[in-house]
LUMSEKOL-557543 format. One record per residue (C-alpha): y negated, z, x negated; residue number from 0. Coordinates in steps of 0.001 Angstrom, whole numbers, always signed. Example, Ala and Ser with C-alpha at 12.3 -4.5 7.8 and 13.67 -1.06 7.14 Angstrom:
<Y: +4500 Z: +7800 X: -12300 nr: 0>
<Y: +1060 Z: +7140 X: -13670 nr: 1>
END
This chain:
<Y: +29732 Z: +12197 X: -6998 nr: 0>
<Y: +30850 Z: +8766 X: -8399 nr: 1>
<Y: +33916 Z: +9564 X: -6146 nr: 2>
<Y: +32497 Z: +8970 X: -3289 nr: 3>
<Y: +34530 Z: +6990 X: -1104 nr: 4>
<Y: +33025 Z: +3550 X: +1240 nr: 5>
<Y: +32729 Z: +4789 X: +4736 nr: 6>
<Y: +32549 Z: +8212 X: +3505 nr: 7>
<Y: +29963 Z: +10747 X: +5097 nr: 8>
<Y: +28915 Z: +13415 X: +2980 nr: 9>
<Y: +26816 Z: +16383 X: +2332 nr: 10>
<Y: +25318 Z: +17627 X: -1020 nr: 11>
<Y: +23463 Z: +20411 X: -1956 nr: 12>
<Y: +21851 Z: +21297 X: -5504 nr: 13>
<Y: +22758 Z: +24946 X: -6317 nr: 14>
<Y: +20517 Z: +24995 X: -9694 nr: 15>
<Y: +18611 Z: +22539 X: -12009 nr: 16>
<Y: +20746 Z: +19487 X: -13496 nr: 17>
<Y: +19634 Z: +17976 X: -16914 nr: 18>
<Y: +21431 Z: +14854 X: -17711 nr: 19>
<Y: +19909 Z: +14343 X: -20753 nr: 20>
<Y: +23664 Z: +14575 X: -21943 nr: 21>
<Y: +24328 Z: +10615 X: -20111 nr: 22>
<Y: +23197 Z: +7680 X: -21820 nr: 23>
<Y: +22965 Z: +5803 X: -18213 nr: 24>
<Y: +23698 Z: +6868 X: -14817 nr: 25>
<Y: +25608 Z: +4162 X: -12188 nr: 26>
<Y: +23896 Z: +4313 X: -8903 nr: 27>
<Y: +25900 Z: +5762 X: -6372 nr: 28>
<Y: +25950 Z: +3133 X: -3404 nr: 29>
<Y: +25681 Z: -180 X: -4899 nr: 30>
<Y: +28409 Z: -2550 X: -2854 nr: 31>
<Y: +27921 Z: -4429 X: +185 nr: 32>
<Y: +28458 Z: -3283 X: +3222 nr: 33>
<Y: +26421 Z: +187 X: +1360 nr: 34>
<Y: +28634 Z: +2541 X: +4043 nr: 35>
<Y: +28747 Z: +5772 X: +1485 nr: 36>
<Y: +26706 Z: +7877 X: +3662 nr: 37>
<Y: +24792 Z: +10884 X: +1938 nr: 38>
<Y: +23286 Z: +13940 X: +3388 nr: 39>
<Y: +21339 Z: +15115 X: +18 nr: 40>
<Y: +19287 Z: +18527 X: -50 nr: 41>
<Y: +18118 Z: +19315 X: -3400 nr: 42>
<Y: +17187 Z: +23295 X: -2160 nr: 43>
<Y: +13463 Z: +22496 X: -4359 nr: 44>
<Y: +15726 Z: +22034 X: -7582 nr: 45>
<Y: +15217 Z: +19570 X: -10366 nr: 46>
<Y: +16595 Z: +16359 X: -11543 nr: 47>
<Y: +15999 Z: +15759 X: -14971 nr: 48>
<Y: +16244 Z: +13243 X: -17886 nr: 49>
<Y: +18194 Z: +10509 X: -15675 nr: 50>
<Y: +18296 Z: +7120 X: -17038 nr: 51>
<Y: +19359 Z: +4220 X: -14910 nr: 52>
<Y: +18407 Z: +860 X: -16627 nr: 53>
<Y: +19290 Z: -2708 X: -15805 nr: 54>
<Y: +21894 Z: -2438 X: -12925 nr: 55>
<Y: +22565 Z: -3379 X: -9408 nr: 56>
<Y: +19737 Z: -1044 X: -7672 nr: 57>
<Y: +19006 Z: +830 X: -10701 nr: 58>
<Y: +18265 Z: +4767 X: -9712 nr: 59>
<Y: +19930 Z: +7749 X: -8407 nr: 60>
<Y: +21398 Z: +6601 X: -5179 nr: 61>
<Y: +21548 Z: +2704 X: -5596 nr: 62>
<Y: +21163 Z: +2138 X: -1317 nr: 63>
<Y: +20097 Z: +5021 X: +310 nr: 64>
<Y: +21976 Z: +5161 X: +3277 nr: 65>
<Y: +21640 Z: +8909 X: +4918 nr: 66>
<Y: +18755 Z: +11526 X: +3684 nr: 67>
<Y: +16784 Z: +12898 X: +566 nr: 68>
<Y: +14857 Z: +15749 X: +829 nr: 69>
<Y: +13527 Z: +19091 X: -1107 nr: 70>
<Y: +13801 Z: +17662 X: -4779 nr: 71>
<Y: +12055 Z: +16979 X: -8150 nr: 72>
<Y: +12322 Z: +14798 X: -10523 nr: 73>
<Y: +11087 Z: +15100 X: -13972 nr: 74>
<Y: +11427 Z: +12884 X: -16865 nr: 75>
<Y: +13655 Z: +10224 X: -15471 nr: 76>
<Y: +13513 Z: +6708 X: -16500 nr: 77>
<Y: +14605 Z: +3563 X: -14153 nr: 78>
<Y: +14241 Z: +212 X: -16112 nr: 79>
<Y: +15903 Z: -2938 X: -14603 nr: 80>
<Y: +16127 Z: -6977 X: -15794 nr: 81>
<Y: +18165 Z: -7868 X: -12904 nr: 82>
<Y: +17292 Z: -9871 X: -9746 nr: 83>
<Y: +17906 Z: -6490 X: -8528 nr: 84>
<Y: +15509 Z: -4337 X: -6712 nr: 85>
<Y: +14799 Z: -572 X: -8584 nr: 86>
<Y: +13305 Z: +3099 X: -8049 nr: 87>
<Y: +13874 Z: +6658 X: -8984 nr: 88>
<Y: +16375 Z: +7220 X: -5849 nr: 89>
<Y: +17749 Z: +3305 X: -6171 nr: 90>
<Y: +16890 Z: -376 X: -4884 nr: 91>
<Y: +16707 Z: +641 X: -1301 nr: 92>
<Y: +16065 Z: +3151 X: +1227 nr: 93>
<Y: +18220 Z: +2235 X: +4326 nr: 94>
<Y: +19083 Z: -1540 X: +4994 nr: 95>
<Y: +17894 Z: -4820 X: +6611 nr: 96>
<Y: +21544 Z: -4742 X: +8702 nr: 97>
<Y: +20506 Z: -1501 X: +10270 nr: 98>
<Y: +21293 Z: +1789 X: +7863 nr: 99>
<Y: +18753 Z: +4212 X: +7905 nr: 100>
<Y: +17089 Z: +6613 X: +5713 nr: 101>
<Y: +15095 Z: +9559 X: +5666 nr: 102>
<Y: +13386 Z: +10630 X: +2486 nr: 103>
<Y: +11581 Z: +13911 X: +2585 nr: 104>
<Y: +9667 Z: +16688 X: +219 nr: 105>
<Y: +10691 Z: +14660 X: -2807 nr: 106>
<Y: +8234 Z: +15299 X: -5845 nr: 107>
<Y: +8648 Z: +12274 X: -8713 nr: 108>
<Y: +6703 Z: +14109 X: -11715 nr: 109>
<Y: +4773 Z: +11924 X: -14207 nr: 110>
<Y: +6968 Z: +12475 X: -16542 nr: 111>
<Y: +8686 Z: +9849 X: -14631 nr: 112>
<Y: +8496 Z: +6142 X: -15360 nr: 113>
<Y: +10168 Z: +3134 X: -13194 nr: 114>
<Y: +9946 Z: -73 X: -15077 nr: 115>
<Y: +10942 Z: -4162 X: -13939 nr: 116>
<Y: +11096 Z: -7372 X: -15447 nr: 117>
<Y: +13300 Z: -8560 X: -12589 nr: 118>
<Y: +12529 Z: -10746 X: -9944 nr: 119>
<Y: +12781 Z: -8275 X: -6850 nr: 120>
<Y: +10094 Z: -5044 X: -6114 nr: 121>
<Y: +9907 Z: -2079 X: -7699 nr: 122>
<Y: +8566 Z: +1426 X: -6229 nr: 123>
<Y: +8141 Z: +5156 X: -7536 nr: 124>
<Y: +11065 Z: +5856 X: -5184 nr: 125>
<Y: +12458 Z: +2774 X: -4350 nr: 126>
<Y: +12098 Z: -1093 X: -4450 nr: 127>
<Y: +12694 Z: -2035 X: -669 nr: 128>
<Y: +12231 Z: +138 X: +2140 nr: 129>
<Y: +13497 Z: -1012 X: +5470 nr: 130>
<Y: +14450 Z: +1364 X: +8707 nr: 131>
<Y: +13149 Z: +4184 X: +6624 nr: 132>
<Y: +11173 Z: +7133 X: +6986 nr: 133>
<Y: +9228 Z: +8833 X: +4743 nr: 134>
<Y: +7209 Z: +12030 X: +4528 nr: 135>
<Y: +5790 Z: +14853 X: +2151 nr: 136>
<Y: +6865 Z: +13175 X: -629 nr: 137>
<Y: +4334 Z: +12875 X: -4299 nr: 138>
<Y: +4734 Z: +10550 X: -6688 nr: 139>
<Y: +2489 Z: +10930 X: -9678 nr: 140>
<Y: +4496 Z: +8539 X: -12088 nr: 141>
<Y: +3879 Z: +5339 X: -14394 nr: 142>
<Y: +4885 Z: +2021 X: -12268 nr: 143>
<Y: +4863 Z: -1256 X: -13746 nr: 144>
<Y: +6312 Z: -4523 X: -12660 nr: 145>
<Y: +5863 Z: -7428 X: -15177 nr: 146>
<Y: +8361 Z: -10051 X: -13920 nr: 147>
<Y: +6065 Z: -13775 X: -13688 nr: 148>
<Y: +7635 Z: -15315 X: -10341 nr: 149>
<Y: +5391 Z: -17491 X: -8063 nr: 150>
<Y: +7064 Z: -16637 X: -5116 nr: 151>
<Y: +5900 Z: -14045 X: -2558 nr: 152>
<Y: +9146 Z: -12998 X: -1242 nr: 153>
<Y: +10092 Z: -11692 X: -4936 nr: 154>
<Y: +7020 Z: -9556 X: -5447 nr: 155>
<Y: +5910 Z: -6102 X: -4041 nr: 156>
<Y: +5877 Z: -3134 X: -6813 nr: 157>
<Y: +4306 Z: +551 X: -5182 nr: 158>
<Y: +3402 Z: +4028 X: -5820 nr: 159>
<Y: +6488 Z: +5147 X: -3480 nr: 160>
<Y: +7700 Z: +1733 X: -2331 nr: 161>
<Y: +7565 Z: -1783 X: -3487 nr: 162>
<Y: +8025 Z: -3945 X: -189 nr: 163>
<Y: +9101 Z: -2899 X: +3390 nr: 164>
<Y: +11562 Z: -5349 X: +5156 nr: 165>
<Y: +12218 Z: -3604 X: +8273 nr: 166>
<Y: +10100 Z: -537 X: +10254 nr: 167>
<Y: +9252 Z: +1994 X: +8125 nr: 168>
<Y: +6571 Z: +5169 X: +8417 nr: 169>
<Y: +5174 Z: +6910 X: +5953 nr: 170>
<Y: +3188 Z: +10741 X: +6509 nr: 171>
<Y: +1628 Z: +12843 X: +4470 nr: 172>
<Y: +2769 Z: +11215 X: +1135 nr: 173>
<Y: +488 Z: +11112 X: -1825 nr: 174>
<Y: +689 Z: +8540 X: -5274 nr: 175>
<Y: -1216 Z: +9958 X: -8518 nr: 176>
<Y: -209 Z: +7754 X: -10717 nr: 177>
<Y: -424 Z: +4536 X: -12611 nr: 178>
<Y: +801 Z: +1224 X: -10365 nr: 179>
<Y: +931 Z: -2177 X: -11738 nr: 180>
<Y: +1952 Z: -5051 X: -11131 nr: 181>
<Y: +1430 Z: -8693 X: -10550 nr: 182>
<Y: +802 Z: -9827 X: -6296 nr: 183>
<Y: +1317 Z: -7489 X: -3345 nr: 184>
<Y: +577 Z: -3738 X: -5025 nr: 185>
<Y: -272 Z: -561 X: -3693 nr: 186>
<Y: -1165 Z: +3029 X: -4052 nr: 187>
<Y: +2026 Z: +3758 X: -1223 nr: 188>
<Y: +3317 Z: +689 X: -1050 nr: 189>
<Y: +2987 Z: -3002 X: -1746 nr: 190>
<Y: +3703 Z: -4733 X: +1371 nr: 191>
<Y: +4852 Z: -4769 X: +4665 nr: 192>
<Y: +6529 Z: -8057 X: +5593 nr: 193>
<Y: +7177 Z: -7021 X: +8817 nr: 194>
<Y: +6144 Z: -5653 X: +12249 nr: 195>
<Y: +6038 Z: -2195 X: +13165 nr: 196>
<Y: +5304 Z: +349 X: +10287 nr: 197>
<Y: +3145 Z: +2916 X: +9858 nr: 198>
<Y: +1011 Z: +5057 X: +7212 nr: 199>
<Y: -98 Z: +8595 X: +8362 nr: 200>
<Y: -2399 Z: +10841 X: +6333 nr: 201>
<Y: -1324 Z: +9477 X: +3440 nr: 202>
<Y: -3543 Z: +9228 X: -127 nr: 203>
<Y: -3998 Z: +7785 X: -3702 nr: 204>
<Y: -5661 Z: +9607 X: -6429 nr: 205>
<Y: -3982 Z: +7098 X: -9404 nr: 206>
<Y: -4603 Z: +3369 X: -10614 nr: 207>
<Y: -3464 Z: +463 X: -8953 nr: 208>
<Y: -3650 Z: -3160 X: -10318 nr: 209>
<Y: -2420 Z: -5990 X: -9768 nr: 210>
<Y: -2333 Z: -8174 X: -13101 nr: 211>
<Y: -1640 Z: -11985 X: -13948 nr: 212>
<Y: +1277 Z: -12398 X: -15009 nr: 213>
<Y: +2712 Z: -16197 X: -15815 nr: 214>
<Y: +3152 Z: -17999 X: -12290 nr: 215>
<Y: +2102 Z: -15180 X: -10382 nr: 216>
<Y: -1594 Z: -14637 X: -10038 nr: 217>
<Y: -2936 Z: -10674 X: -9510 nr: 218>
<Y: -3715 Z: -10658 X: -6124 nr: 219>
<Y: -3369 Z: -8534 X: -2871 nr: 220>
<Y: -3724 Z: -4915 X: -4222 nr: 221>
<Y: -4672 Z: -1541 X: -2252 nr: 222>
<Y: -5033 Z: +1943 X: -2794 nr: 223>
<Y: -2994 Z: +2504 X: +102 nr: 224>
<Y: -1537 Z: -931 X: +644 nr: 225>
<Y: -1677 Z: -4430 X: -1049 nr: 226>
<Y: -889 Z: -6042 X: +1994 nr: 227>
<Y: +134 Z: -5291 X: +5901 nr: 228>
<Y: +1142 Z: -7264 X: +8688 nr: 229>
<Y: +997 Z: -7299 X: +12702 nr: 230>
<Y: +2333 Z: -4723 X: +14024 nr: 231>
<Y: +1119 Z: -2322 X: +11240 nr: 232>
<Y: -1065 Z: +1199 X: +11285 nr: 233>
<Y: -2625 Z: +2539 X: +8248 nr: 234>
<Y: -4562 Z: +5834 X: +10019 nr: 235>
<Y: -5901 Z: +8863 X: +8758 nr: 236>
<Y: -5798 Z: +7955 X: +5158 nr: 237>
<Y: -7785 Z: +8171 X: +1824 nr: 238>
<Y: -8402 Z: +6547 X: -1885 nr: 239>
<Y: -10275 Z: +8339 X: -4781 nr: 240>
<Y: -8436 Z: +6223 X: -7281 nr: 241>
<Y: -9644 Z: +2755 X: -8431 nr: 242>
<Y: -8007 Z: -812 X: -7821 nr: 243>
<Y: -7958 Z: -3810 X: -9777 nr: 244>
<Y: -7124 Z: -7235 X: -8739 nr: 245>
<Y: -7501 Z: -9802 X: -11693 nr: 246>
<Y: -7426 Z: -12776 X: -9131 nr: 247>
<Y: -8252 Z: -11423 X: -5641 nr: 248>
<Y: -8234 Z: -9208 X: -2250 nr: 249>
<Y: -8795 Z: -5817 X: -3941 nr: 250>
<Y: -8824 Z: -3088 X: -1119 nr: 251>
<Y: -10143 Z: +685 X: -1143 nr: 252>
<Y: -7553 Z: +898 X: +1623 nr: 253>
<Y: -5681 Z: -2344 X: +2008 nr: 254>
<Y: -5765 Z: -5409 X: -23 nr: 255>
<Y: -4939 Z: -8318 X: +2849 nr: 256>
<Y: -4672 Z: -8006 X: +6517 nr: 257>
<Y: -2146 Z: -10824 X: +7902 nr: 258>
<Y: -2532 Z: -10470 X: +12410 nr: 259>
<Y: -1963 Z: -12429 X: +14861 nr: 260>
<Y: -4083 Z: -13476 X: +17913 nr: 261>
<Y: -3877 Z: -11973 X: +21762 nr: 262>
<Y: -1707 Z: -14543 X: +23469 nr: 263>
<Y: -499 Z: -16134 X: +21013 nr: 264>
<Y: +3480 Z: -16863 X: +21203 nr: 265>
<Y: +3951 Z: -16149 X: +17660 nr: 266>
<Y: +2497 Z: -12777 X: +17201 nr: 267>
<Y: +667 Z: -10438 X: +19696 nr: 268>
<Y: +710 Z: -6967 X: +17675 nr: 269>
<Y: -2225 Z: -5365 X: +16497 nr: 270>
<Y: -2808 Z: -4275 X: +12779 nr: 271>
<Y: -5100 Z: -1401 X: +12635 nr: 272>
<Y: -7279 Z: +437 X: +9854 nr: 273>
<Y: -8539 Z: +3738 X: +11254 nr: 274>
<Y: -9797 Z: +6882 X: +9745 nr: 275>
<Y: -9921 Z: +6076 X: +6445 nr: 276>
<Y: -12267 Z: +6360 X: +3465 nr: 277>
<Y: -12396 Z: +5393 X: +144 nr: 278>
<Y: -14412 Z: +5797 X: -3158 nr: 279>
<Y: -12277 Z: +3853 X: -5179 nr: 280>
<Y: -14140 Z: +1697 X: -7642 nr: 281>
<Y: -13296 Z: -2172 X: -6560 nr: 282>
<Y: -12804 Z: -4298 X: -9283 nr: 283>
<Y: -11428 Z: -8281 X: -9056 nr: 284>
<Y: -12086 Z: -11809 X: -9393 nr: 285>
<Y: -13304 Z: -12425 X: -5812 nr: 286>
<Y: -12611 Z: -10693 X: -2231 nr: 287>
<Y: -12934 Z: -7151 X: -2968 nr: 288>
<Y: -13655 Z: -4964 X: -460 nr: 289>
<Y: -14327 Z: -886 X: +380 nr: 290>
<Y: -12048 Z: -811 X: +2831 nr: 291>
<Y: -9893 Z: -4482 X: +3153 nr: 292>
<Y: -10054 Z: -7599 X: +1240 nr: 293>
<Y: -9003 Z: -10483 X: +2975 nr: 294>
<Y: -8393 Z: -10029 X: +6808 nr: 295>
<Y: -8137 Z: -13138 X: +8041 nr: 296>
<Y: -4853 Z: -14362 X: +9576 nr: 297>
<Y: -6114 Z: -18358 X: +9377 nr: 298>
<Y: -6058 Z: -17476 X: +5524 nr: 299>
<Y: -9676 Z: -19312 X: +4864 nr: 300>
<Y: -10201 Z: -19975 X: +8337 nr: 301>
<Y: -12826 Z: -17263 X: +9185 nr: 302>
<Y: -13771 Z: -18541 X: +12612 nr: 303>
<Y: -10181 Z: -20101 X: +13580 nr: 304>
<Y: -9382 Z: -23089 X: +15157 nr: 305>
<Y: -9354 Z: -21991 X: +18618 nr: 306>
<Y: -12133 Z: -20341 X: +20614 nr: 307>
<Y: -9809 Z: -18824 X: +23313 nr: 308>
<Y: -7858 Z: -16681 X: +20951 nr: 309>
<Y: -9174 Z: -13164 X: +20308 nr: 310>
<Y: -8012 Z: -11299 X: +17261 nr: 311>
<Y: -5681 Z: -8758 X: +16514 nr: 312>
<Y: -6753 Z: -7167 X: +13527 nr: 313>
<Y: -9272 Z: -3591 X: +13767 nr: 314>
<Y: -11140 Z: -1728 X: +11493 nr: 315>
<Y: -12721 Z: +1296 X: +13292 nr: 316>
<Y: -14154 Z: +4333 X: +12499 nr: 317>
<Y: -13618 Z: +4198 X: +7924 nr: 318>
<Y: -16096 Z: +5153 X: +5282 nr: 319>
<Y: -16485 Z: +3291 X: +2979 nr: 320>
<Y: -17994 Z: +5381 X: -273 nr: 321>
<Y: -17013 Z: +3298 X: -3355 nr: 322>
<Y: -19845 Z: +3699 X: -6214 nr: 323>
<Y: -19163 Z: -258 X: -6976 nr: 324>
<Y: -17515 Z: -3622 X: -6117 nr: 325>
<Y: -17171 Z: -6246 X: -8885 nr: 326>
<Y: -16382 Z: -9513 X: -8588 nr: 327>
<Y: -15757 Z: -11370 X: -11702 nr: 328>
<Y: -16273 Z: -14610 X: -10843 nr: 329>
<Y: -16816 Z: -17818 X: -7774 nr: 330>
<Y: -13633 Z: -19692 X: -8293 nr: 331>
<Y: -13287 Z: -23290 X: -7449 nr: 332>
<Y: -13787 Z: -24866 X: -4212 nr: 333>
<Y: -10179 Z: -24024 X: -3062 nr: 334>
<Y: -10338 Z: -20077 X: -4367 nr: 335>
<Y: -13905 Z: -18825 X: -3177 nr: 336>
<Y: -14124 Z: -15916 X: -1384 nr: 337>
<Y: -17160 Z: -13346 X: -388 nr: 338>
<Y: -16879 Z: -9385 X: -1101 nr: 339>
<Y: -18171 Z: -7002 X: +1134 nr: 340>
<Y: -18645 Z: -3217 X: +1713 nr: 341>
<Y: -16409 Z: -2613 X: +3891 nr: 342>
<Y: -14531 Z: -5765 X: +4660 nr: 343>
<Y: -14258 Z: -8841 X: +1647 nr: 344>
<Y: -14147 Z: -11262 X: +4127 nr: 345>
<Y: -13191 Z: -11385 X: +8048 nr: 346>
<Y: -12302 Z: -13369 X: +10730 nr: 347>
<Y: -15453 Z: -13113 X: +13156 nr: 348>
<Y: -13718 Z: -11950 X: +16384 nr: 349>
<Y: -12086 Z: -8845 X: +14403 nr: 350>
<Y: -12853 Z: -5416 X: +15853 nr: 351>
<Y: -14776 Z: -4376 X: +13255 nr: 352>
<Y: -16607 Z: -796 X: +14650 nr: 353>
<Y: -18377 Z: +2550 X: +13596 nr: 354>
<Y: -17837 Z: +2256 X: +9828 nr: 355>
<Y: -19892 Z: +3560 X: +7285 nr: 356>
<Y: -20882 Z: +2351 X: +3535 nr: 357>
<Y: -22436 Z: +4335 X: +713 nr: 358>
<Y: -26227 Z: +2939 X: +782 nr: 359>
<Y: -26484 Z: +2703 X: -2618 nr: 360>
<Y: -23131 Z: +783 X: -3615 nr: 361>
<Y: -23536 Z: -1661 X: -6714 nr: 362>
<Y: -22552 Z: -5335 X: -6069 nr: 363>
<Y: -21897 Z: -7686 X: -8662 nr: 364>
<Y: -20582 Z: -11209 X: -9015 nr: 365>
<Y: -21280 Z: -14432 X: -6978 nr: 366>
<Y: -20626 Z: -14022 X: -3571 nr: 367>
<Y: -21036 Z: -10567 X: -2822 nr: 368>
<Y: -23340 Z: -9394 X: +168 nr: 369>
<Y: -23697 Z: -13239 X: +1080 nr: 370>
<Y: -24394 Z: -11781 X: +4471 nr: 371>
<Y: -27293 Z: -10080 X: +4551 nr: 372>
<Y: -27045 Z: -9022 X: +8052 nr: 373>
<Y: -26284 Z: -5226 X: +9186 nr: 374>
<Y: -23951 Z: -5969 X: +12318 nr: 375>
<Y: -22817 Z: -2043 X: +13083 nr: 376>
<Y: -19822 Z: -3435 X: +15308 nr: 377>
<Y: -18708 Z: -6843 X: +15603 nr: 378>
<Y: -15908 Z: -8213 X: +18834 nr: 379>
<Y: -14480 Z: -10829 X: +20492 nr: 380>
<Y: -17857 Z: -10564 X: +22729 nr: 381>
<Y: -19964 Z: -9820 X: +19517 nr: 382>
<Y: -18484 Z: -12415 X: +16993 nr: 383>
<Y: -19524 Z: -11393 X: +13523 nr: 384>
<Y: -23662 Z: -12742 X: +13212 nr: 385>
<Y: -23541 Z: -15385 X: +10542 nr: 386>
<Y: -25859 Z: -15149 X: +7617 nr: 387>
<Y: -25686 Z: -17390 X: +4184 nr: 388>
<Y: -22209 Z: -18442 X: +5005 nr: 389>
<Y: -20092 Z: -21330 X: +3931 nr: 390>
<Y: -16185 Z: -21234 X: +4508 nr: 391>
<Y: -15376 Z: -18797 X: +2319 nr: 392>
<Y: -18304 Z: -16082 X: +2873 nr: 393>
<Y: -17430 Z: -14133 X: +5739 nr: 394>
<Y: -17961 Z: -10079 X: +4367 nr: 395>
<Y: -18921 Z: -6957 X: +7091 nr: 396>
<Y: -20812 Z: -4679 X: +5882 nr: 397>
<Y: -20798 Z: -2139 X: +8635 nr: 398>
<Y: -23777 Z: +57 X: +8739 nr: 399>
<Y: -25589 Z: +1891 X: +5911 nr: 400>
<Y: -25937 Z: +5624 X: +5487 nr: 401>
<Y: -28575 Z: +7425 X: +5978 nr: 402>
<Y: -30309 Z: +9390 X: +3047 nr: 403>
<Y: -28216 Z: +12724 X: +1904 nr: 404>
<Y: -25638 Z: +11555 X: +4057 nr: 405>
<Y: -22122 Z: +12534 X: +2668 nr: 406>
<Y: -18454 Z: +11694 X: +3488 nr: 407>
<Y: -18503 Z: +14742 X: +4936 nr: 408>
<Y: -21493 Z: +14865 X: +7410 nr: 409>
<Y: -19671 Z: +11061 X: +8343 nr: 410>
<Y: -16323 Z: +12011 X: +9581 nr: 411>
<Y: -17679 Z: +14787 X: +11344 nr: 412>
<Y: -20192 Z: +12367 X: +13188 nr: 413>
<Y: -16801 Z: +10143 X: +13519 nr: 414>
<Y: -15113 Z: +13023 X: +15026 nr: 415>
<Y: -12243 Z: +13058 X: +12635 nr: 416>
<Y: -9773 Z: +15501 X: +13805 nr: 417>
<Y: -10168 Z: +18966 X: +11920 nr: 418>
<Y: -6531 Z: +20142 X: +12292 nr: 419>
<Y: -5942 Z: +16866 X: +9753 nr: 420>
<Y: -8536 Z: +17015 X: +7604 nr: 421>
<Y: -10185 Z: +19642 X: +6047 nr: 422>
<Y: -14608 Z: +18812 X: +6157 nr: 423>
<Y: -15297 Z: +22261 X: +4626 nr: 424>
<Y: -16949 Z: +20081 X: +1470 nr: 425>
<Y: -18637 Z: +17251 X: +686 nr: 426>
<Y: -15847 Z: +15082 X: +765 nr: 427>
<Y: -12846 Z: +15019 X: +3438 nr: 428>
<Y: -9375 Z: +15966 X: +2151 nr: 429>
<Y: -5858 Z: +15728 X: +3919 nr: 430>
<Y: -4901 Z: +19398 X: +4759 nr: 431>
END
């Protein structure tokens, strides 16, 4: 395979299991700029096994993934990388910001797996950077841990499937049941979206996501389906039994952060949406936890916004939220408060907030959880969020308690979820 020539186009097929416990590292395949080794890759359901790709340009299998993956496992195969260099089972990326794309489907990572980073790019159970990618039926049940201490955003992003998406990416029917940690921006699927665009179908976590101080970087932004999404994203349809952990803040069942825009403004008119979903992860941070979202508040601290005209983009509609208990450690200082919340940590008021659902008997603990003591079933533009014991930073939704012997179930058929994708034959709702 090493062969492979640039501006090659090629198709590969597995005609039995490979072990290469035999090689004491494994090069990635497509590794130099302008990445134009195109791969058509069907694995025919066999198994990769023992690989070992450690501290290399785009440590993993394929190094850029430019062409498809599909109908493969892989079972006890390590990726470990020290480089400024992005890393995953099949490589550093899954097409390209320039335009390559990628298609990765029916690709099982077993958890006998491990991908490991102490570099200063993301890290993901399949790759580091997604970006004109598409994703689908793929499970990754493997140990995840990036530990590198950078400050910067840009550099951080570590995921159950993928660490950060640069460019439009969708992701269906994908599951993580593993262990994901890392420092800012982590996720059950994957730690951020820093774009427009993308979308998360039917997808769920069953494993452990934190997000963990680590030097400069604080623990922050971490989801059991995303840490953090942008304008322009979907996350529909989707569900969390595992827990999440944020040691600073914006711990999400669902999503950590929410970044939107407003309607009409120049810089950014796309919605971000939250529909479908439920969770019974157990919430755990130092502030802004929430069953759902964390933070979703586009003004960052600014829960009411600077301009009365604008409307905002972000919706949460139709989500239960069952988690047994949010925990928030502590109050922070005047420049790091931040409320917690049942559903939603802590909202702008205009956000389209409707028909959501918590467990009545959820435990709260920690200053500044349920500062709002109000029940507001739906809040709009035309029904801002009701203010209760609020100062800047306490701005949680609570949505609207269950009734007595109420179960997930009984809720999403009230919501009307759609039967032919979930199956509500038990007490709680799972992705057929």
């Amino acid at each position: 395979m090493h062969d492979l020539t640039a501006g090659s186009e090629t198709y590969l097929e597995l005609d039995a299991d490979v072990d290469a416990a035999a090689l004491a590292q494994w090069d990635p395949i497509n590794v130099t700029d302008p990445y134009d080794i195109k791969i058509h890759f069907d694995g025919k359901n066999h198994k990769i096994k023992n690989l070992k790709s450690a501290n290399c340009n785009y440590a993993g299998f394929f190094g850029v993934l430019n062409g498809e993956c599909k109908n493969v496992t892989f079972e006890s195969c390590t990726v470990s990388q020290n480089k400024n260099s992005s890393c995953g089972i099949l490589g550093g990326y899954a097409g390209t910001n320039g335009g390559l794309t990628a298609t990765v489907s029916n690709v099982t990572v077993a958890s006998s797996c491990s991908v490991s980073s102490t570099g200063t790019q993301p890290c993901g159970g399949l790759v580091g950077i997604a970006a004109n990618a598409t994703f689908s039926s793929c499970n990754v049940a493997a140990t995840i841990t990036s530990s590198h201490s950078s400050g910067t955003s840009s550099d951080q992003g570590c995921g159950g499937l993928v660490g950060k998406i640069n460019k439009t990416s969708s992701f269906s029917d994908c599951t993580f049941s593993g262990t994901c940690s890392g420092t800012r921006l982590v996720g059950g699927i994957a730690g951020w979206t820093s774009c427009s665009n993308c979308s998360f179908t039917s997808c769920s976590n069953s494993g452990t996501v934190t997000a963990a101080k680590s030097g400069d970087a604080n623990g922050e932004r971490c989801g059991g389906i995303c840490g953090h999404i942008q304008d322009g994203t979907t996350v529909t349809k989707c569900a969390n039994t595992g827990s999440v952990t944020a040691q600073q803040q914006s711990a999400g069942g669902i999503v950590g952060e929410i970044k939107s825009g407003y309607i009409n403004d120049t810089n950014s008119n796309l919605k971000a949406e939250v529909l479908n979903c439920w969770s019974k992860a157990t919430i755990s941070c130092q502030r802004v936890g929430g069953g759902i979202a964390g933070r979703c508040a586009h003004d960052a601290w600014n829960a009411k916004a600077t301009d009365a005209k604008k409307t905002s983009n972000i919706t949460i509609s139709k989500c239960i939220a069952w988690n047994p208990s949010i925990t928030a450690t502590e109050k922070g200082d005047v420049n790091g408060k931040g409320s917690s919340g049942a559903v939603v940590a802590y909202t702008y008021i205009k956000n389209t907030l409707s028909d959501c659902y918590r467990l009545a008997t959820m435990e709260f603990s920690g200053p500044y959880t349920e500062c709002n003591p109000v029940d507001q079933p739906n809040v709009s533009a035309s029904s801002p969020l009701t203010e209760g014991v609020q100062d800047t930073y306490c701005y949680p939704w609570h949505g609207k308690a269950a009734a007595s012997g109420a179960t997930v179930y009984s809720l999403a058929t009230t919501l009307g979820w759609d039967t032919a994708i979930w199956d509500l034959s038990s007490a709680e709702p799972t992705l057929r």
